[in-house]
C-alpha positions in Angstrom: 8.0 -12.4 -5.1 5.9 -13.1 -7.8 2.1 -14.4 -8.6 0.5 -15.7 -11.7 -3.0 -16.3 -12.0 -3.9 -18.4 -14.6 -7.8 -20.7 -15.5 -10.5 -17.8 -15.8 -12.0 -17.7 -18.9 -16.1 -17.5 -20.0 -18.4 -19.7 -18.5 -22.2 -20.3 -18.3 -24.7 -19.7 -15.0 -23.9 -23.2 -13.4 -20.6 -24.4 -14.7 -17.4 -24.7 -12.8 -14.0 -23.3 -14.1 -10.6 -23.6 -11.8 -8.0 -21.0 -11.3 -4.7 -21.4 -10.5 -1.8 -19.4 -8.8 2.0 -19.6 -8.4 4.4 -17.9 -6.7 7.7 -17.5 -7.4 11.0 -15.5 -6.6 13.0 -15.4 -3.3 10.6 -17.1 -1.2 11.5 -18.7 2.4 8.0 -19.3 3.5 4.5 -18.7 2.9 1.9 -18.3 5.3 -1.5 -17.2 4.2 -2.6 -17.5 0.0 -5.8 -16.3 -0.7 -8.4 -14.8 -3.6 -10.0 -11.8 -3.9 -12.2 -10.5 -6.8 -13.2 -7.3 -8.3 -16.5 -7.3 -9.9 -17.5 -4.5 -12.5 -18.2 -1.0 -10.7 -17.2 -2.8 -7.4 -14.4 -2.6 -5.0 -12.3 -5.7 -4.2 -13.4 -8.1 -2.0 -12.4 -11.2 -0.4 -13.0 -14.7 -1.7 -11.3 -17.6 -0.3 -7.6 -18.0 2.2 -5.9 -21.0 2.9 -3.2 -20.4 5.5 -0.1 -22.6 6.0 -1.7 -24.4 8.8 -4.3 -25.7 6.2 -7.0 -23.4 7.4 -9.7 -22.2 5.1 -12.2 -19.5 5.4 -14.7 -18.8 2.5 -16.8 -15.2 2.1 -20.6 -16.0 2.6 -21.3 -15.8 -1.2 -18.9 -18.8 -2.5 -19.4 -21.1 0.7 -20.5 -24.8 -0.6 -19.4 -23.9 -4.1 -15.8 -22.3 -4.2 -12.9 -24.6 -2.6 -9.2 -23.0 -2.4 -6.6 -25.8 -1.9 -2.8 -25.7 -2.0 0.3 -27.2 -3.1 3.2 -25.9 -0.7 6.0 -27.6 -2.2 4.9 -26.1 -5.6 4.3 -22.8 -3.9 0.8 -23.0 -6.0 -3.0 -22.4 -4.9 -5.9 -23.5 -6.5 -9.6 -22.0 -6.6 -11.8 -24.7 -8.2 -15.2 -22.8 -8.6 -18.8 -24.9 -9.2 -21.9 -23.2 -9.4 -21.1 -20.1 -10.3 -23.7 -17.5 -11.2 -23.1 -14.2 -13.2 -22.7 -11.9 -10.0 -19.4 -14.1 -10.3 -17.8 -12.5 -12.8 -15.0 -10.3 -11.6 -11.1 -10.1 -12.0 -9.9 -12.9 -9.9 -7.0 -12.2 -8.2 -4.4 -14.0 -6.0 -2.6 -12.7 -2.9 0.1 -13.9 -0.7 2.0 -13.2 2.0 5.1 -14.6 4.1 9.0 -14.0 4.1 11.5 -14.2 1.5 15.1 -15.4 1.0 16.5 -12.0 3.1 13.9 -12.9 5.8 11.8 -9.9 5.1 8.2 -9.8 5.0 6.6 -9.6 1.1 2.7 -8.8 0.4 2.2 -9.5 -3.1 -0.5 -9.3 -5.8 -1.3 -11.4 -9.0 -2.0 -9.3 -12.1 -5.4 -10.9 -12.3 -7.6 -13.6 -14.5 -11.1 -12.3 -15.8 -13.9 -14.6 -15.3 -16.9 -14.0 -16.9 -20.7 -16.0 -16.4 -23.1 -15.6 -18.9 -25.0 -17.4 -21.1 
């Protein structure tokens, strides 16, 4: 299975920019889809997960100004980002896990979308 970020880009303190994320390959089902982020000098971290049930949990930092939706029948999640401030800028990556075609398990990783706030 396969992800591709896609949306980051440079933005200034307080504008909003929106990431994308598709999977593709052998999938059967997916249950959780979620965003992590790797800042400069910093290990990754969680951002955002939406599970299959619709569930969302946000880290502390981006609650009230990140929202991760999803499109199930596209296999696609969305991280539409507001607010953001410089401390945001990291790689943005997408992860997701589930079952493929063969009914095993799959864990896989995005290559990654920079995202850069400054002025």
């Amino acid at each position: 299975v396969q992800l591709a970020e896609s949306g980051g880009g440079l933005v200034q303190p307080g504008g909003s920019l929106n990431l994308s994320c598709t999977a593709s390959g052998s999938i059967y089902s997916i249950d959780d889809i979620a965003w992590y982020r790797q800042g400069p000098g910093n290990e990754r971290e969680f951002v955002a997960i939406r599970t299959s049930g619709g569930s969302t949990n946000y880290d502390y930092s981006v609650e009230g100004r990140f929202a991760i939706s999803r499109v199930n029948a596209e296999n696609t999640v969305y991280l539409q980002m507001s607010s953001l401030k410089p401390e945001d800028t990291a790689v943005y990556y997408c992860n997701a896990r589930g079952y493929d075609s063969h009914g095993k398990t799959f864990d896989s990783w995005g290559q990654g979308t920079q995202v850069t706030v400054s002025s």
